[in-house]
C-alpha positions as a Markdown table, in Angstrom:
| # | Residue | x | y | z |
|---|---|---|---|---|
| 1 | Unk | 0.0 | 0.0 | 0.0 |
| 2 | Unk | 1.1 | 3.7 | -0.7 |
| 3 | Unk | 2.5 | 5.8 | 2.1 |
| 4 | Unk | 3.3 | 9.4 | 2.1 |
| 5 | Unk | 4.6 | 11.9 | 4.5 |
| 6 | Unk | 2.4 | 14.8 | 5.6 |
| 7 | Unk | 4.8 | 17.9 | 6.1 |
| 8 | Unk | 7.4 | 18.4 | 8.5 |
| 9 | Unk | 5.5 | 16.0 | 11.0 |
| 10 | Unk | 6.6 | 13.4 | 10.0 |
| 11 | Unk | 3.4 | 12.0 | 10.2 |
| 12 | Unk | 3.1 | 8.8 | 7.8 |
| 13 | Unk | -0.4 | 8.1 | 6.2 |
| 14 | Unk | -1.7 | 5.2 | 3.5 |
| 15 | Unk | -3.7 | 6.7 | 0.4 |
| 16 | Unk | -6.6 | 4.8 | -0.3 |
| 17 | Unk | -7.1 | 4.2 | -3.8 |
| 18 | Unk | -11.5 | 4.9 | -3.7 |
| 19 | Unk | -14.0 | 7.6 | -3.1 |
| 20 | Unk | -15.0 | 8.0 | 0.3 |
| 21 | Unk | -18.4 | 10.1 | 1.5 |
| 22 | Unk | -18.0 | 12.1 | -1.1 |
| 23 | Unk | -14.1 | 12.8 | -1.3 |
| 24 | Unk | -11.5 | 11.5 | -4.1 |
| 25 | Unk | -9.0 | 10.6 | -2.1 |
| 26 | Unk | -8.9 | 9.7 | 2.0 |
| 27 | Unk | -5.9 | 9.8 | 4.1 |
| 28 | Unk | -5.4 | 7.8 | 7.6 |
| 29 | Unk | -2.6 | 7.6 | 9.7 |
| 30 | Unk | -1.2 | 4.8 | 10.5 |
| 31 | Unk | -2.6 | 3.1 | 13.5 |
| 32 | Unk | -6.1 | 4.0 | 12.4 |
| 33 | Unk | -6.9 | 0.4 | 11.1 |
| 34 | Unk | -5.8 | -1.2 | 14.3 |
| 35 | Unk | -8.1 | 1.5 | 16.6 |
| 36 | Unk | -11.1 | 0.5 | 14.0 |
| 37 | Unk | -10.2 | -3.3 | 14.4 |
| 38 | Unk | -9.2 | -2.9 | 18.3 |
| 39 | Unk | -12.5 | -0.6 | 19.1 |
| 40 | Unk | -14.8 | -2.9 | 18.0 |
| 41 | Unk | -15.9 | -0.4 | 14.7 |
| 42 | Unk | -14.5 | -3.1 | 12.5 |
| 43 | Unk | -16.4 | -6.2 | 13.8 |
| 44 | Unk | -14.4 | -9.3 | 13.1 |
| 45 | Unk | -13.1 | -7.9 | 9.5 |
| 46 | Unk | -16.7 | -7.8 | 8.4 |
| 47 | Unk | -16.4 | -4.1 | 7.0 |
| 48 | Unk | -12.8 | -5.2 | 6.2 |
| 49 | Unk | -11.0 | -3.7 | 3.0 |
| 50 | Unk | -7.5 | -5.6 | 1.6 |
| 51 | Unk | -7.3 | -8.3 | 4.5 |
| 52 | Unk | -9.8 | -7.3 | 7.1 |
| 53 | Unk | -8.6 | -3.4 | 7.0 |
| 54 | Unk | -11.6 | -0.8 | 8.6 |
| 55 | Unk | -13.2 | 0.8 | 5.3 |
| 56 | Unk | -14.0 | 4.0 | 6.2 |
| 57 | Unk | -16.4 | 4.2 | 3.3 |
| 58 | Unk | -18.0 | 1.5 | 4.9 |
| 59 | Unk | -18.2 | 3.0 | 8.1 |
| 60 | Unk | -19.1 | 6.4 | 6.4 |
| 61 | Unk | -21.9 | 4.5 | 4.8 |
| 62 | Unk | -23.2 | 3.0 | 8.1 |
| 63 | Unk | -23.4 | 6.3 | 10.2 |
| 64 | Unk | -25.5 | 8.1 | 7.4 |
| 65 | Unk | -27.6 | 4.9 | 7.1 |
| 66 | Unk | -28.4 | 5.4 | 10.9 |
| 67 | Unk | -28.6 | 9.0 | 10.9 |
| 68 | Unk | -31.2 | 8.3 | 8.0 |
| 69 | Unk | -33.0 | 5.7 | 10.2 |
| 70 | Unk | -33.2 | 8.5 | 12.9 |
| 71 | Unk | -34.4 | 11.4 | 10.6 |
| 72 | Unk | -37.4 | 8.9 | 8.7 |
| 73 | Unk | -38.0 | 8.1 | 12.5 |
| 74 | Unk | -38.3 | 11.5 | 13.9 |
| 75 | Unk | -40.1 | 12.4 | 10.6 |
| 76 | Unk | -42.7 | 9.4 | 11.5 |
| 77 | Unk | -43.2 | 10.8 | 15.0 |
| 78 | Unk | -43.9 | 14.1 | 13.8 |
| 79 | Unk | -46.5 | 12.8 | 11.7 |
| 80 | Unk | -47.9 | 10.9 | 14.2 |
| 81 | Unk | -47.9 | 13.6 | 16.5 |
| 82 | Unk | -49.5 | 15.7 | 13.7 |
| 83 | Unk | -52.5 | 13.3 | 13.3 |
| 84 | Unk | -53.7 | 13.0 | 16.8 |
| 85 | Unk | -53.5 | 16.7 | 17.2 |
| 86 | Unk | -55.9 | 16.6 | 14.3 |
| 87 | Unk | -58.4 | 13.8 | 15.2 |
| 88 | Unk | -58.8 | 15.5 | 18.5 |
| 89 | Unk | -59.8 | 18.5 | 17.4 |
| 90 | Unk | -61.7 | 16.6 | 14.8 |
| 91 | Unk | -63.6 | 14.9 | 17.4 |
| 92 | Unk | -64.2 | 17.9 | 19.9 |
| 93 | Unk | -65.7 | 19.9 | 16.5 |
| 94 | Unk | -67.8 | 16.7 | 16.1 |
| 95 | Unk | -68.9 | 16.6 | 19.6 |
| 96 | Unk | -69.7 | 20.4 | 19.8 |
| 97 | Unk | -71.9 | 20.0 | 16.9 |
| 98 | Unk | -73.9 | 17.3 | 18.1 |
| 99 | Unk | -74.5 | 18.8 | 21.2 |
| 100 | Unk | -75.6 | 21.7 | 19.5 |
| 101 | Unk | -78.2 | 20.0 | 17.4 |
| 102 | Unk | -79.6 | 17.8 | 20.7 |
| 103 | Unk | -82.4 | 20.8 | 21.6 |
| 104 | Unk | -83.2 | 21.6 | 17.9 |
| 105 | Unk | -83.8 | 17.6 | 17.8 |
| 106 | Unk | -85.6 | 17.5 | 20.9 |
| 107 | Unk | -87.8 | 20.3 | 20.2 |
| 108 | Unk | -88.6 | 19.1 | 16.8 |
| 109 | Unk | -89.7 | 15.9 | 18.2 |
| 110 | Unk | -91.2 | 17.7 | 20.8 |
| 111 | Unk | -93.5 | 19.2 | 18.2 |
| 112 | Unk | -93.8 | 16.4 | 16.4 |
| 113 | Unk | -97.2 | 14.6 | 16.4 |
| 114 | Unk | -96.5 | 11.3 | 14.7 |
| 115 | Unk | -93.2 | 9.3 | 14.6 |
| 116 | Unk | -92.4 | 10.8 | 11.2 |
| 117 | Unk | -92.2 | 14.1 | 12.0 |
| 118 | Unk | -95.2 | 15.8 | 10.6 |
| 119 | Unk | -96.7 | 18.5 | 12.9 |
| 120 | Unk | -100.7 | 19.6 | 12.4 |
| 121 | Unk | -100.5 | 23.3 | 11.5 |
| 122 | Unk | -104.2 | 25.4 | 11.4 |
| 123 | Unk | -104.1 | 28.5 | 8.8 |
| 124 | Unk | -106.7 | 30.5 | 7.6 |
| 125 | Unk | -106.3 | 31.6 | 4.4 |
| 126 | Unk | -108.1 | 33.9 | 2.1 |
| 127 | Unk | -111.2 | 33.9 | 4.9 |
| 128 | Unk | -111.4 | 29.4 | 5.3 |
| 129 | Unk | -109.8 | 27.2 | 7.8 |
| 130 | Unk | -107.8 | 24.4 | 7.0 |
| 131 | Unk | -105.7 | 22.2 | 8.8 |
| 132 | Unk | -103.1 | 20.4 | 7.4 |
| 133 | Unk | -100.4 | 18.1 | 8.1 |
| 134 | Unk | -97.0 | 18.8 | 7.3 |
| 135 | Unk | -93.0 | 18.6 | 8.0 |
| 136 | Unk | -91.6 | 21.6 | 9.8 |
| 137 | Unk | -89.6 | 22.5 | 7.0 |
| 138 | Unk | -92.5 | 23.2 | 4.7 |
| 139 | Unk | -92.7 | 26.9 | 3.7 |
| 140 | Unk | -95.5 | 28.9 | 2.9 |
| 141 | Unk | -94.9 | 29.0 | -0.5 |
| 142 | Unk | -94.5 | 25.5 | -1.0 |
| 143 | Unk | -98.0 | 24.6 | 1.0 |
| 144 | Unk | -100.1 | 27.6 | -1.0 |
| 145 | Unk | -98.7 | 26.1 | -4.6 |
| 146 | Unk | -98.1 | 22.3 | -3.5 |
| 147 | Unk | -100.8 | 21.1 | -0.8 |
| 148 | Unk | -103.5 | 24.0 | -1.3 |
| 149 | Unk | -103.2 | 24.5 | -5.3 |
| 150 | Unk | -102.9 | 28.4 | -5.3 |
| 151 | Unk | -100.9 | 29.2 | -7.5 |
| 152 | Unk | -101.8 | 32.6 | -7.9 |
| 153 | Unk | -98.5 | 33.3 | -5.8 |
| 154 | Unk | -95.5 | 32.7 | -7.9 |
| 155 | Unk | -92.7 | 31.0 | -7.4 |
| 156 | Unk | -89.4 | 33.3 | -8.6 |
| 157 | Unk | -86.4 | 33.4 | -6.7 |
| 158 | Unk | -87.4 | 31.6 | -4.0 |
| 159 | Unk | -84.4 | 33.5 | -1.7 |
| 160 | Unk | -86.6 | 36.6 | -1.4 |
| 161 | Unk | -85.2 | 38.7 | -4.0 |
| 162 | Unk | -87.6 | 39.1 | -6.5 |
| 163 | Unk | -91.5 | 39.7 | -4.6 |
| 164 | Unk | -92.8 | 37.3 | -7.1 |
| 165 | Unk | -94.3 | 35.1 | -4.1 |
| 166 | Unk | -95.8 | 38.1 | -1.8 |
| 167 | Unk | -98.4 | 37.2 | 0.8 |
| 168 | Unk | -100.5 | 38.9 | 2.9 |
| 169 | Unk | -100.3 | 37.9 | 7.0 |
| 170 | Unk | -102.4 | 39.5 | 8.8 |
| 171 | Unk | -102.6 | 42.5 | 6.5 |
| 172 | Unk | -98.6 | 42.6 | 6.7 |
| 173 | Unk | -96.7 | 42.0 | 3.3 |
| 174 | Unk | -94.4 | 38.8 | 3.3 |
| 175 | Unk | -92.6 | 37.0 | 0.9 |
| 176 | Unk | -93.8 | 33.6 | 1.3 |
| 177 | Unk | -90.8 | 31.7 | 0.2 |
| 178 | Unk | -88.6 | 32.9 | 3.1 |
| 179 | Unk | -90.7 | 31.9 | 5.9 |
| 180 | Unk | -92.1 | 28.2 | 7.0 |
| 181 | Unk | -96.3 | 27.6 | 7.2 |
| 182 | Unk | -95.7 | 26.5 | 10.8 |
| 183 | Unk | -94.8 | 30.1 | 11.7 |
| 184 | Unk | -98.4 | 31.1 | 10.9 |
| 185 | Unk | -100.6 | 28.8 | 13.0 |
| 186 | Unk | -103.7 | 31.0 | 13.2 |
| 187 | Unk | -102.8 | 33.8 | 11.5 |
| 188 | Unk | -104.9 | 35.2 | 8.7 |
| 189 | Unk | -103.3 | 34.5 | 5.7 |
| 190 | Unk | -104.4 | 36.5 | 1.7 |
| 191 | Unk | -103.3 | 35.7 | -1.6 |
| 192 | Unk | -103.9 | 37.2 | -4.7 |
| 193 | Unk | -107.6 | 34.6 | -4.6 |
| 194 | Unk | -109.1 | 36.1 | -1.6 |
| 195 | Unk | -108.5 | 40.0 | -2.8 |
| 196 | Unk | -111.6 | 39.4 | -5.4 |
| 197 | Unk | -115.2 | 39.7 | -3.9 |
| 198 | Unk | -117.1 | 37.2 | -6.0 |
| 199 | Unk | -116.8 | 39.0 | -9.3 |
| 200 | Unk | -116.0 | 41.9 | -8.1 |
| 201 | Unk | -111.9 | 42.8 | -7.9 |
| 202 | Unk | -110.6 | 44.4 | -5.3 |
| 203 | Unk | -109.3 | 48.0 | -6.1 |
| 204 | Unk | -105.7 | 47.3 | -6.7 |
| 205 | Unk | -106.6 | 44.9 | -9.2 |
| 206 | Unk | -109.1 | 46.9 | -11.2 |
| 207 | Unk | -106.1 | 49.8 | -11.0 |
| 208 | Unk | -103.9 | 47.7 | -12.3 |
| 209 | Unk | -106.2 | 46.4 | -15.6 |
| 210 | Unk | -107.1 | 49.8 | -15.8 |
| 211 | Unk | -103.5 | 51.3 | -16.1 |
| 212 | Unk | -102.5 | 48.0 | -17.9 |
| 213 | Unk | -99.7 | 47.7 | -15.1 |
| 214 | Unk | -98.2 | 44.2 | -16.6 |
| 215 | Unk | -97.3 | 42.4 | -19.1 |
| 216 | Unk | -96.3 | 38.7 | -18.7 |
| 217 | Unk | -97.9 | 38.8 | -15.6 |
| 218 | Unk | -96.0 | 36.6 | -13.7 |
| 219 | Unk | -95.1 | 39.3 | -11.5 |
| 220 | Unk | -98.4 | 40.6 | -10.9 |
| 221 | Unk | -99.7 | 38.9 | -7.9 |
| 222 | Unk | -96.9 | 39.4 | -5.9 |
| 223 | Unk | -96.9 | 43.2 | -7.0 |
| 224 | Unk | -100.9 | 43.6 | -6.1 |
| 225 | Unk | -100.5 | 41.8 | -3.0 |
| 226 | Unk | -97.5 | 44.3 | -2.1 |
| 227 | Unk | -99.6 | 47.2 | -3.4 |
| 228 | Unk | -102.3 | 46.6 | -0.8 |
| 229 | Unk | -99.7 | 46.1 | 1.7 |
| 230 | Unk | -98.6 | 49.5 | 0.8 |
| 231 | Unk | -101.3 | 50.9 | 1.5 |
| 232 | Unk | -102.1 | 49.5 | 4.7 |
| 233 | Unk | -98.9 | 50.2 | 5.9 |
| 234 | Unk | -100.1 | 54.5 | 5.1 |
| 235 | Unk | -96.4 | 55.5 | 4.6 |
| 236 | Unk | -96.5 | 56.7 | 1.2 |
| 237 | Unk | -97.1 | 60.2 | 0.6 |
| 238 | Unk | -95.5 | 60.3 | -2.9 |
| 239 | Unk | -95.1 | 58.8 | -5.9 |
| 240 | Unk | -91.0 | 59.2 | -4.8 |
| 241 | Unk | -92.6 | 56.7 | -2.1 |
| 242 | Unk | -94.5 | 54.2 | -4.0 |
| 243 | Unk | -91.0 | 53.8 | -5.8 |
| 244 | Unk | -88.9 | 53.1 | -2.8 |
| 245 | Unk | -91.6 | 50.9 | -0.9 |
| 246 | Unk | -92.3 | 48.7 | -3.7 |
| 247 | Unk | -88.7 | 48.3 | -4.4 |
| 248 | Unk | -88.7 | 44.9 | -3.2 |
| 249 | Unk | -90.8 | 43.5 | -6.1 |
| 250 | Unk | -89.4 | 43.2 | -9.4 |
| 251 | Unk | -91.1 | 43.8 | -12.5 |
| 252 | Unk | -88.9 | 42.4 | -15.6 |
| 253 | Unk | -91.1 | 43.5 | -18.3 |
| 254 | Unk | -90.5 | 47.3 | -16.6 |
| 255 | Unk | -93.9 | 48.1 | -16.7 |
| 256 | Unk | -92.8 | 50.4 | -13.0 |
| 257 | Unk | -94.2 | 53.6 | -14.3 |
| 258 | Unk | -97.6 | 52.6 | -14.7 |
| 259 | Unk | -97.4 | 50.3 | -11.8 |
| 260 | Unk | -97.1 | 53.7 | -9.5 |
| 261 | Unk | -100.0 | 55.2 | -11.6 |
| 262 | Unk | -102.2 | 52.5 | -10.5 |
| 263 | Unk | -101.1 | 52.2 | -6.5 |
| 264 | Unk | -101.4 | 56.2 | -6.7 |
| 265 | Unk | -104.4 | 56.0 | -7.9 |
| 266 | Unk | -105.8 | 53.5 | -5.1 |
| 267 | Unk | -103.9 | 55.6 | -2.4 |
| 268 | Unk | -106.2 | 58.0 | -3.2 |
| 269 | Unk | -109.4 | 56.4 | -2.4 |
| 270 | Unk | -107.6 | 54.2 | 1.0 |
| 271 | Unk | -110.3 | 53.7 | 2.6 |
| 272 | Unk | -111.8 | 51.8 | -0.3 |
| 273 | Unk | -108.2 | 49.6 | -1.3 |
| 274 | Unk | -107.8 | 48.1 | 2.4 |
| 275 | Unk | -108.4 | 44.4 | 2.9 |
């Protein structure tokens, strides 16, 4: 094997002819095999090189397989530690949310007359009594056009935007999509069918064919039933007013001008356009 001297030391080293970790060439002084093979590193010449010799590309290789070993481990405990951290809070956010459905659960069944979960609910609407059975979640819409076929009272939006399903409740405009039937257990409910006497239409509607306020007409029960709302309510002094207040119902054919024509019109005979 090749020696060389380093320096003025003196000291005398062997060149090994490979690579090691990453270097060309790798220089031990002597007596390093013998510590290697004396200290146990070099177990009986199994990581020998040339006659049982310590490799210390061996030995290189070894300590960053175990530092590798400790890195994936630490690596898996971190992820372990990661996941329990989230299936705690997982399961606290679960637990929370149950308990905060348990009284809307209890009350519902508390409400509930039959095992299915239908309540009896007793309206009267457009001067009749009914009484119905439904689920909770039924809105007023849904029961006027689905269980009670009036469909007079339009289905548009159906999130309140557009006026198209307006209802009167006890003289006080609603839109009839955004609240459930339940709500309005005795309460004296008017569509656009009970405004009519017979054959006789109520003001607002015989304004409204008068002033040809519509066009389609799929509007137009929703913007009557409003109208007479309007005037109920006595807040409009202007036509300025009639604009703003009926701002909540939409008319897409944009018949709006004579639409406040015909509400003026009724505003100024009140007494005659209230329900």
């Amino acid at each position: 094997m090749e020696t060389r001297t380093l320096g003025k030391s003196g000291l005398k080293v062997s060149a090994l002819g490979f690579g090691c970790m990453g270097m060309s060439w790798a220089y031990w002084p002597d007596g390093a095999k013998e510590f290697y093979n004396e200290s146990g590193f070099n177990r009986a010449g199994q990581d020998g090189h040339r006659d049982g010799e310590s490799s210390p590309c061996r030995r290189g290789n070894k300590l960053k397989h175990l530092l590798m070993r400790l890195r994936f481990r630490r690596r898996r405990l971190g992820q372990l530690a990661i996941a329990g951290t989230v299936g705690a809070v997982l399961e606290s956010m679960a637990k929370k949310a149950l308990a905060q459905s348990k009284p809307q659960i209890a009350s519902m069944q508390a409400s509930a007359s039959d095992p299915d979960g239908y309540v009896d609910v007793k309206l009267r609407l457009n001067g009749k009594d009914h009484t119905l059975k439904i689920e909770p979640r039924v809105t007023l819409l849904d029961l006027l056009r689905e269980r009670l076929d009036l469909t007079g009272t339009k289905k548009g939006c159906d999130h309140g935007q557009c006026g198209a399903c307006t209802v009167l409740v006890n003289g006080r405009r609603i839109n009839s999509c955004l609240t459930f039937a339940i709500m309005h257990s005795g309460a004296e409910i008017t569509t656009i069918e009970g405004l009519a006497q017979g054959e006789t239409l109520h003001p607002m509607q015989a304004a409204f064919v008068e002033h040809d306020a519509f066009q389609c007409g799929y509007c137009t029960p929703g913007q009557i039933c409003s109208a007479v709302g309007l005037v109920n309510e006595g807040h409009a002094k202007s036509d300025a007013d009639i604009r703003e207040l009926m701002s909540g119902n939409i008319c897409r054919c944009g018949a709006y001008p004579n639409i406040v024509s015909a509400v003026r019109d009724v505003l100024e005979g009140k007494k005659d356009a209230a329900v």
